[in-house]
KOLLO-171040 format. One record per atom (N, C-alpha, C): residue number from 1; atom name; x, y, z; residue in three letters. Coordinates in pm, 1 decimal. Layout:
(site NUM; CA; (X; Y; Z); ALA)
...
//
This chain:
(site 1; N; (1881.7; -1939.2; 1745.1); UNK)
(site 1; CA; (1760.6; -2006.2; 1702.3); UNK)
(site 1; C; (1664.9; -2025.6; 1820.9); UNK)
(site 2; N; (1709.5; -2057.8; 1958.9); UNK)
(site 2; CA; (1653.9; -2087.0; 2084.7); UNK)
(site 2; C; (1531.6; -1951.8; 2071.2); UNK)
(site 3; N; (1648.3; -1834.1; 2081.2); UNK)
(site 3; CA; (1562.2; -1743.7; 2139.7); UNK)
(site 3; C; (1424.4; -1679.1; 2033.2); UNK)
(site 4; N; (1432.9; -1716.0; 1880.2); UNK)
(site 4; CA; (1359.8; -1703.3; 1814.5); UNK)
(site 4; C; (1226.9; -1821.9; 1847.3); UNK)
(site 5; N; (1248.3; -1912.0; 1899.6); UNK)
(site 5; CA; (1130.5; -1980.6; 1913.7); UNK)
(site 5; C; (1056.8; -1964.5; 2002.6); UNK)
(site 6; N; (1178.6; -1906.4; 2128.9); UNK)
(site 6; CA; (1125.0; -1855.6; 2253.4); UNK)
(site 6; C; (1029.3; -1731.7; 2253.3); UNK)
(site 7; N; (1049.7; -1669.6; 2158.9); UNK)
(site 7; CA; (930.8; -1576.0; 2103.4); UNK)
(site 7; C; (833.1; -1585.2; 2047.7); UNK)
(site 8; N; (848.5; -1662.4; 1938.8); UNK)
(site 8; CA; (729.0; -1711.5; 1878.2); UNK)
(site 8; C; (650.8; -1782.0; 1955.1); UNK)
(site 9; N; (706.1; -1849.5; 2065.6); UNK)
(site 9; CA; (622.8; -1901.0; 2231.2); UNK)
(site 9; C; (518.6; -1808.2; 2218.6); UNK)
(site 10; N; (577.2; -1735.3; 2275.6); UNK)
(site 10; CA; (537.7; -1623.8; 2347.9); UNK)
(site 10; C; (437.9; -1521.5; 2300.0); UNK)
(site 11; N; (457.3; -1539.0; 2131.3); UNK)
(site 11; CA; (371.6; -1455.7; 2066.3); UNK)
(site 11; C; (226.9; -1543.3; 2099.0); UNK)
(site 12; N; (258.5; -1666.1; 2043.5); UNK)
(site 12; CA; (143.5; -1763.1; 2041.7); UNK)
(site 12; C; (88.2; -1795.1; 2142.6); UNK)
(site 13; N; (125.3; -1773.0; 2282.4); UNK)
(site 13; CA; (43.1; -1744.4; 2412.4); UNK)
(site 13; C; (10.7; -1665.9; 2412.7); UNK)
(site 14; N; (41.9; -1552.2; 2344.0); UNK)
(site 14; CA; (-21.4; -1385.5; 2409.9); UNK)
(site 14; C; (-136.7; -1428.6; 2282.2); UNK)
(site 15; N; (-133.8; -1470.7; 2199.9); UNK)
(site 15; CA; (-200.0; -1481.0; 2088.7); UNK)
(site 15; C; (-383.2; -1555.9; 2136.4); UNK)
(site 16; N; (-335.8; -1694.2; 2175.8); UNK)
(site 16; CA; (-434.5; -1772.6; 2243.2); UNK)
(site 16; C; (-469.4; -1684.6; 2375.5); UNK)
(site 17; N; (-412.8; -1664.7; 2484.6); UNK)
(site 17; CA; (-498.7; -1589.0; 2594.6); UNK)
(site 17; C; (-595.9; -1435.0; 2517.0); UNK)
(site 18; N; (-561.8; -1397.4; 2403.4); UNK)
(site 18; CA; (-642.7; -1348.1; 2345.4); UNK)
(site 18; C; (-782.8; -1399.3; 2308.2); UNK)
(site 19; N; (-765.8; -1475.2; 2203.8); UNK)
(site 19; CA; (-907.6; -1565.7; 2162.1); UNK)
(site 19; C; (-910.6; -1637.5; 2251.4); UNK)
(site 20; N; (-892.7; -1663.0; 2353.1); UNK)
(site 20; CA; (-991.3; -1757.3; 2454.9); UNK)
(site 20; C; (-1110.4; -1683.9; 2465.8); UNK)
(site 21; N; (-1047.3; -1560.7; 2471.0); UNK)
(site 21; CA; (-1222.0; -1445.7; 2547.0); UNK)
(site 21; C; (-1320.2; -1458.0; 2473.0); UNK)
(site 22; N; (-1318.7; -1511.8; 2324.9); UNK)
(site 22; CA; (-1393.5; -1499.2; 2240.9); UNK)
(site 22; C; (-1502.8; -1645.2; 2260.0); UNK)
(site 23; N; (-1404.9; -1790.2; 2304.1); UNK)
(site 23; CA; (-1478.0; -1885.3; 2265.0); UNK)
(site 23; C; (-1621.0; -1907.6; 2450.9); UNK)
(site 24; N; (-1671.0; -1864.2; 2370.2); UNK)
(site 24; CA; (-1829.7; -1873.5; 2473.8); UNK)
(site 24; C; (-1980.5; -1962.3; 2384.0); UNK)
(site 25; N; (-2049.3; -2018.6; 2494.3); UNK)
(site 25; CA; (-2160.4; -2072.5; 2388.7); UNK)
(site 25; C; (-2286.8; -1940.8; 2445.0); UNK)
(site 26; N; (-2243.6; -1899.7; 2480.6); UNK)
(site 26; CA; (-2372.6; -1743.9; 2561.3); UNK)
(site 26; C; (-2382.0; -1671.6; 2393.8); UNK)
(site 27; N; (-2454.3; -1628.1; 2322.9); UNK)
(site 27; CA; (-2443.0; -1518.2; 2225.7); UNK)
(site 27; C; (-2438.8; -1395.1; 2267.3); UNK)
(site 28; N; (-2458.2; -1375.0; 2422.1); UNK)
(site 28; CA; (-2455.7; -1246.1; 2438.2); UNK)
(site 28; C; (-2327.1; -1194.8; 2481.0); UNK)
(site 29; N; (-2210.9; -1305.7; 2518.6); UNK)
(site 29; CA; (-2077.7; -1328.6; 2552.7); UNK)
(site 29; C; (-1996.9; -1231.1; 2383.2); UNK)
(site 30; N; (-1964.1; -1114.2; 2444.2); UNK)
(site 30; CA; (-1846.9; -1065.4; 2350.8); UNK)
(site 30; C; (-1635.8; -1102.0; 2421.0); UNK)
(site 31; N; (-1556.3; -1100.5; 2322.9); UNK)
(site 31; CA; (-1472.9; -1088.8; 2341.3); UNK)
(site 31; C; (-1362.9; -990.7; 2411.6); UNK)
(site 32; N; (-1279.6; -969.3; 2461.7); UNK)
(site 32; CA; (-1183.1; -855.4; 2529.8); UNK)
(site 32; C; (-1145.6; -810.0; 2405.7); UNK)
(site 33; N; (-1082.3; -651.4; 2438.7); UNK)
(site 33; CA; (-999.9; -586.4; 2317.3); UNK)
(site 33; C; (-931.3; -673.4; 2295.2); UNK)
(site 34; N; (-857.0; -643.8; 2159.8); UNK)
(site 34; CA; (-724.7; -666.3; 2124.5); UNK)
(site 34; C; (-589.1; -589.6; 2197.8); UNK)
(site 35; N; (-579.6; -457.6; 2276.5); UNK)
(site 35; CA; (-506.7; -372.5; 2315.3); UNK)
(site 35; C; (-434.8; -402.2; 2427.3); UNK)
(site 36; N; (-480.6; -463.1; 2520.5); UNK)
(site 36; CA; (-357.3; -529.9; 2611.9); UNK)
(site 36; C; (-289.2; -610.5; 2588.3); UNK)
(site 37; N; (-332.0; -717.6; 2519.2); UNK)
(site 37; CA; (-311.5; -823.5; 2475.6); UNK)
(site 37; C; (-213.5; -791.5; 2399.8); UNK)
(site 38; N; (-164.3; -684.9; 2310.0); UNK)
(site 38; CA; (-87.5; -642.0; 2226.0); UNK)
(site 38; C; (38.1; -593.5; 2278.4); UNK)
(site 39; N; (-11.5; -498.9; 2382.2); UNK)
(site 39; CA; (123.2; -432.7; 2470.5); UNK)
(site 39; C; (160.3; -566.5; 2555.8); UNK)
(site 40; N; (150.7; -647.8; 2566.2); UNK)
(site 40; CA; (200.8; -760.2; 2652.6); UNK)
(site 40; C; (291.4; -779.9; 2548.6); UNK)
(site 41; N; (227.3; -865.3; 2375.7); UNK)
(site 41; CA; (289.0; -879.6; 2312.4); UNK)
(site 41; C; (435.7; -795.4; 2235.9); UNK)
(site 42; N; (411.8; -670.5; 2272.2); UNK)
(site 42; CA; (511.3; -607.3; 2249.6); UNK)
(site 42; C; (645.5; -612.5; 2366.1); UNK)
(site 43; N; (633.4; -682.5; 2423.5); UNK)
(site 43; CA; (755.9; -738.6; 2503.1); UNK)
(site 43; C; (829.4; -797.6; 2427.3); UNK)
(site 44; N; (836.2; -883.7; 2316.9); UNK)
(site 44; CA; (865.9; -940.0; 2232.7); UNK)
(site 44; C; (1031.0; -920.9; 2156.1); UNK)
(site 45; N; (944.8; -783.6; 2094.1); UNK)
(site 45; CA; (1040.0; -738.9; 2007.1); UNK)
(site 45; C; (1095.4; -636.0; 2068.0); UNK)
(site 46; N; (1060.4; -606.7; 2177.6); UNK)
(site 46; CA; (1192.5; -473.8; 2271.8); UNK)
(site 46; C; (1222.9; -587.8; 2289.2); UNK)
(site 47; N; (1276.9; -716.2; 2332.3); UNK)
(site 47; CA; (1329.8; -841.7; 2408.6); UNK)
(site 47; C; (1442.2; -897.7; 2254.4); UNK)
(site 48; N; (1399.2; -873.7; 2145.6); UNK)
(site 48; CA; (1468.9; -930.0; 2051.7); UNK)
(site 48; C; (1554.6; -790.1; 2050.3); UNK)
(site 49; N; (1499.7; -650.3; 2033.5); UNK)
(site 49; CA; (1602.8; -564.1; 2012.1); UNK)
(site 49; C; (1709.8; -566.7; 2081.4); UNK)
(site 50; N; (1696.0; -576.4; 2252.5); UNK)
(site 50; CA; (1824.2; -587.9; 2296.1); UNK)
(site 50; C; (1863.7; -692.2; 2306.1); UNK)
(site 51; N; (1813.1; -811.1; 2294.7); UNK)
(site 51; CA; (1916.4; -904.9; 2244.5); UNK)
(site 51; C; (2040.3; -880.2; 2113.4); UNK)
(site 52; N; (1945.4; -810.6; 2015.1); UNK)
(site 52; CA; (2028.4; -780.2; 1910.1); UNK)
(site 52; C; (2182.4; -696.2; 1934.4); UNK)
(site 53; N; (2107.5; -580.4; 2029.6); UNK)
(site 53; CA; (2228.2; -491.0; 2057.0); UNK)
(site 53; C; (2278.7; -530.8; 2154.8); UNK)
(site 54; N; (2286.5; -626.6; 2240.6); UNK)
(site 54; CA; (2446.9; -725.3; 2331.4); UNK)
(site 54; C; (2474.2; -779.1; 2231.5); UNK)
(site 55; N; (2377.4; -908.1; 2123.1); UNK)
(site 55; CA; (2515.4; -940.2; 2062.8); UNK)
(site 55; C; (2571.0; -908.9; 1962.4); UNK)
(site 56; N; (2528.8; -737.0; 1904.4); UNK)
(site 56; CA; (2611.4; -647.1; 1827.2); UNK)
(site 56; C; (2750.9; -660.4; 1895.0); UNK)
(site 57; N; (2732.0; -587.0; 2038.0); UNK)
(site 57; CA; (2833.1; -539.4; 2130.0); UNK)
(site 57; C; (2944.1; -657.8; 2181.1); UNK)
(site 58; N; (2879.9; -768.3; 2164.3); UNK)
(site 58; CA; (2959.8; -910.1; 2227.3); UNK)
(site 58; C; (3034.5; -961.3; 2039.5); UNK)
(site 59; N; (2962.4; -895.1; 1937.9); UNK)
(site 59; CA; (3064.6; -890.0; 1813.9); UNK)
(site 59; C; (2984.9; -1084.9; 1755.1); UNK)
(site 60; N; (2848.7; -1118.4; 1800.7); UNK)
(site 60; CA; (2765.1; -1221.6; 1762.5); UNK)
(site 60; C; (2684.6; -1182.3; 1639.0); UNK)
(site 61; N; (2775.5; -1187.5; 1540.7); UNK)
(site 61; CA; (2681.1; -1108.5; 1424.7); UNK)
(site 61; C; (2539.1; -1189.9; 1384.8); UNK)
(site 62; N; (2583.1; -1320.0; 1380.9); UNK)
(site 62; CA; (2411.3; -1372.0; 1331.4); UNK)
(site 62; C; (2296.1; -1389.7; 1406.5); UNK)
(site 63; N; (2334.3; -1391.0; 1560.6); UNK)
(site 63; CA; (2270.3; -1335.4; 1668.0); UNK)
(site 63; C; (2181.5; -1197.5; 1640.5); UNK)
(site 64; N; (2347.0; -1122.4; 1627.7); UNK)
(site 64; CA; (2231.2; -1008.0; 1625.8); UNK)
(site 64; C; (2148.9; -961.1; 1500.7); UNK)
(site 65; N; (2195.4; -1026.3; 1350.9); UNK)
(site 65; CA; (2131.1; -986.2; 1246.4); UNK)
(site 65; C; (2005.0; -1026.5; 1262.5); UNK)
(site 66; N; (2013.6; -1201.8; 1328.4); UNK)
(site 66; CA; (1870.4; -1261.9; 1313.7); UNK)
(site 66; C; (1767.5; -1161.7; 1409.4); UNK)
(site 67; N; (1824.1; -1152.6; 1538.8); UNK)
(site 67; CA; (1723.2; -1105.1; 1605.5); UNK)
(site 67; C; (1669.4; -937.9; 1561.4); UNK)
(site 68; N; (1763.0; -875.0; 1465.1); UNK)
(site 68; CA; (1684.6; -757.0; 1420.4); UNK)
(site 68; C; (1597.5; -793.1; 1283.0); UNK)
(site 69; N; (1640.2; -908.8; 1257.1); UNK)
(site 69; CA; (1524.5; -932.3; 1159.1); UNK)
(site 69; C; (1397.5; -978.0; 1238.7); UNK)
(site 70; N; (1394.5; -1039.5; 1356.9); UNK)
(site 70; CA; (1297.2; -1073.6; 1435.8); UNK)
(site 70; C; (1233.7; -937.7; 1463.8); UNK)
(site 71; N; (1279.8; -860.8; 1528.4); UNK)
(site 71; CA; (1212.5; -727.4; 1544.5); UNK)
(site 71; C; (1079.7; -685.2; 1444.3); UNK)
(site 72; N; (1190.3; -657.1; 1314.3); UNK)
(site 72; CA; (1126.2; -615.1; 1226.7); UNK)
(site 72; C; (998.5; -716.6; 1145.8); UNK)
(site 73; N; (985.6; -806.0; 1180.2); UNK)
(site 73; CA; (875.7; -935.9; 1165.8); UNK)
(site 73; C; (788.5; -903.6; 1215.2); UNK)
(site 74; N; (789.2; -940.9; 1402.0); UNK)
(site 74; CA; (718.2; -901.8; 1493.4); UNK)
(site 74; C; (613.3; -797.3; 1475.8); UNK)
(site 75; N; (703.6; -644.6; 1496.7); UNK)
(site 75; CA; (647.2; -570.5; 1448.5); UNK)
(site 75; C; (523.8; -568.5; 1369.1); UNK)
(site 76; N; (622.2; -575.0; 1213.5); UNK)
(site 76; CA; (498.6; -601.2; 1124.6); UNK)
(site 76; C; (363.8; -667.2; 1151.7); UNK)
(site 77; N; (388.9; -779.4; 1193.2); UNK)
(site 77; CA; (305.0; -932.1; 1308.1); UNK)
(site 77; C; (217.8; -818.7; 1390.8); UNK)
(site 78; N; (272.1; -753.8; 1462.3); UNK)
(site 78; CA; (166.5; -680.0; 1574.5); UNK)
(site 78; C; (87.0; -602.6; 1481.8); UNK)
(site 79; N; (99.1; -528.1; 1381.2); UNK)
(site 79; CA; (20.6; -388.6; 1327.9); UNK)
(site 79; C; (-109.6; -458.8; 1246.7); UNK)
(site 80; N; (-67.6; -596.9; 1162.7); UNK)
(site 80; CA; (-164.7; -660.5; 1133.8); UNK)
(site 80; C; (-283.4; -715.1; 1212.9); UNK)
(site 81; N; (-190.0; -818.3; 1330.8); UNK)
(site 81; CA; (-277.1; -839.1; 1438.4); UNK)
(site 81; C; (-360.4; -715.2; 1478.5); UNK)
(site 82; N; (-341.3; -598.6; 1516.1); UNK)
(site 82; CA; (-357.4; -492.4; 1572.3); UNK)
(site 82; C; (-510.9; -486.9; 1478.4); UNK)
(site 83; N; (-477.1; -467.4; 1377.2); UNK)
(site 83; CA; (-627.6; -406.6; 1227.2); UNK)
(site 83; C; (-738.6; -509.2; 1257.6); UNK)
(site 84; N; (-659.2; -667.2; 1269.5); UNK)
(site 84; CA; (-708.6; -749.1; 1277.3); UNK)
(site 84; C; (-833.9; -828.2; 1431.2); UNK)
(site 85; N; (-706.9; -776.4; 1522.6); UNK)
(site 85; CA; (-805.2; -796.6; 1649.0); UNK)
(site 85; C; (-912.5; -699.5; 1642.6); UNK)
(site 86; N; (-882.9; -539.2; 1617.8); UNK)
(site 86; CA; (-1003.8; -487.7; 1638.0); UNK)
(site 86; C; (-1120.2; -500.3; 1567.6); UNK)
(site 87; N; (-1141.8; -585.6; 1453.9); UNK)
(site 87; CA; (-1210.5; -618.7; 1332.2); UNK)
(site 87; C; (-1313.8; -698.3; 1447.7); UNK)
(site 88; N; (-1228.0; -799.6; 1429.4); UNK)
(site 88; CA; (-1285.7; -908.0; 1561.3); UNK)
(site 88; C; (-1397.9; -871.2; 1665.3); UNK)
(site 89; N; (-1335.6; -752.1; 1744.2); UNK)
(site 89; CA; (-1345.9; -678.7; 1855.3); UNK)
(site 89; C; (-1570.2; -662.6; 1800.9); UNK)
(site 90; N; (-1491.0; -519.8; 1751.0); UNK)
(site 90; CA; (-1631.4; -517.9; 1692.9); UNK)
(site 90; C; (-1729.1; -595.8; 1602.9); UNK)
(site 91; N; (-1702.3; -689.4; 1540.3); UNK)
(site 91; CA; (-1767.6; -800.4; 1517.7); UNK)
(site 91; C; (-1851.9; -860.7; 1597.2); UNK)
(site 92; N; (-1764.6; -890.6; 1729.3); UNK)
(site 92; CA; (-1805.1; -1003.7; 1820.9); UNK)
(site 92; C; (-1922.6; -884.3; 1904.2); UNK)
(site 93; N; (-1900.6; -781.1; 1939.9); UNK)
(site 93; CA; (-1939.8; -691.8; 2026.9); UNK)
(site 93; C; (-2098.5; -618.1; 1942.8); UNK)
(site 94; N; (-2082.7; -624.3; 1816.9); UNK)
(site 94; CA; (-2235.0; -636.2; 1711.9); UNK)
(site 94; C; (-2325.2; -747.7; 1716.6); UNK)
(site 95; N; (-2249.3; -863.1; 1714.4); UNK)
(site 95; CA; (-2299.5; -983.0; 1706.1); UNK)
(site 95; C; (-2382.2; -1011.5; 1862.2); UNK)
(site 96; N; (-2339.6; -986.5; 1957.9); UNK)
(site 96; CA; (-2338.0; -954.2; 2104.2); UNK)
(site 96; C; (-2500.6; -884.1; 2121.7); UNK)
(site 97; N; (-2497.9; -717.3; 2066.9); UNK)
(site 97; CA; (-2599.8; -637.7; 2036.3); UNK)
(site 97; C; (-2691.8; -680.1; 1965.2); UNK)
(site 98; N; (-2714.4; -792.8; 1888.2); UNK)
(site 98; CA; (-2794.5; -815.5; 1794.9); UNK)
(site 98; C; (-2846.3; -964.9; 1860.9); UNK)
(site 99; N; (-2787.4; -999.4; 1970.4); UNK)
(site 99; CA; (-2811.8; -1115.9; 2047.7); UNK)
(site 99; C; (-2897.8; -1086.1; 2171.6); UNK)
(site 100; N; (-2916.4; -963.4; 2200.3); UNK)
(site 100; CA; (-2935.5; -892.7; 2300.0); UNK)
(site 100; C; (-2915.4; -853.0; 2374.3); UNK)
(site 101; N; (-2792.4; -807.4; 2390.4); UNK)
(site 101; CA; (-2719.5; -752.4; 2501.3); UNK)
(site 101; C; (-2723.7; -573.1; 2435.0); UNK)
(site 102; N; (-2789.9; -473.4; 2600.3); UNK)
(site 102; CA; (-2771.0; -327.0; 2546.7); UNK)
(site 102; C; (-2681.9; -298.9; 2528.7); UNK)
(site 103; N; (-2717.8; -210.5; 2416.8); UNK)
(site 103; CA; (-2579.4; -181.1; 2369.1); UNK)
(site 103; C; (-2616.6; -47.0; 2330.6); UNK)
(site 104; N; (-2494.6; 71.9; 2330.5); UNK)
(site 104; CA; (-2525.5; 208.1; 2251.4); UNK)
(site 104; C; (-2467.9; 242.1; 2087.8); UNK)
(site 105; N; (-2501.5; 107.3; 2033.7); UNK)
(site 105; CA; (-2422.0; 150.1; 1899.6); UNK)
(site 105; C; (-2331.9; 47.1; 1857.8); UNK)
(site 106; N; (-2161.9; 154.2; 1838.1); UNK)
(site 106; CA; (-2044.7; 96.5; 1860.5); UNK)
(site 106; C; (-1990.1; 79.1; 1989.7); UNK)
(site 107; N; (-1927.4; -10.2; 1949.8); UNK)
(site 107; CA; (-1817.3; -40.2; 2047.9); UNK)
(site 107; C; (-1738.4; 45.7; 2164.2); UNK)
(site 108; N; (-1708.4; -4.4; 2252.1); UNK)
(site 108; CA; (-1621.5; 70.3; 2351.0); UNK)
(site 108; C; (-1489.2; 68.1; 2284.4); UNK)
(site 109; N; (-1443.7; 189.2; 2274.7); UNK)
(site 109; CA; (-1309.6; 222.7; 2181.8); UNK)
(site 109; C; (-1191.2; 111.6; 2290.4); UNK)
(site 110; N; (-1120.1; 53.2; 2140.5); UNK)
(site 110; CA; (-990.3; -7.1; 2235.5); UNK)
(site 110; C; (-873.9; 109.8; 2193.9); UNK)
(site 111; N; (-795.9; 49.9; 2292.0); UNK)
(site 111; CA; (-710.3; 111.0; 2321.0); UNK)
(site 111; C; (-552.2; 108.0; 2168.7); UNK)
//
């Protein structure tokens, strides 16, 4: 149970050092990608997988069931976030252009 919360920590910091970039009173202030912020977050669930597989190997079955159900959460958790930050991304980065900051269009592709 420890180490499931210890993630969800972790998600929810990588989560907030995300939207911090966003909160500015400048209108011409856009936000950071979503894309680093993500691969950080994907520490996560490689961190639950091998937890899972020691305590396959150490014979900790609810250990390791929970934490491959954590995986497979996460996961899911990132691909949404993922649709979701970049929504954001370009939102904030239009809103930005229309505030007056030059701009060529769209967005600088994230990663």
């Amino acid at each position: 149970m420890a180490l499931a919360v210890i993630e969800l920590v972790v998600l929810a910091l990588t989560g907030l050092a995300w939207a911090s970039t966003y909160w500015s009173w400048d209108p011409q202030h856009y936000g950071e990608p979503p894309g680093p912020y993500l691969e950080k977050a994907a520490v996560v669930p490689i961190a639950a997988l091998l937890a899972s597989v020691v305590a396959g190997i150490r014979r900790v079955r609810s250990v390791a069931v929970g934490q491959a159900v954590m995986v497979i959460v996460v996961c899911g958790f990132l691909l949404g976030a993922k649709a979701a930050g970049e929504r954001a991304y370009e939102d904030s980065y239009r809103d930005a252009c229309n505030a007056g900051v030059i701009c060529d269009g769209d967005p600088p592709r994230t990663r």
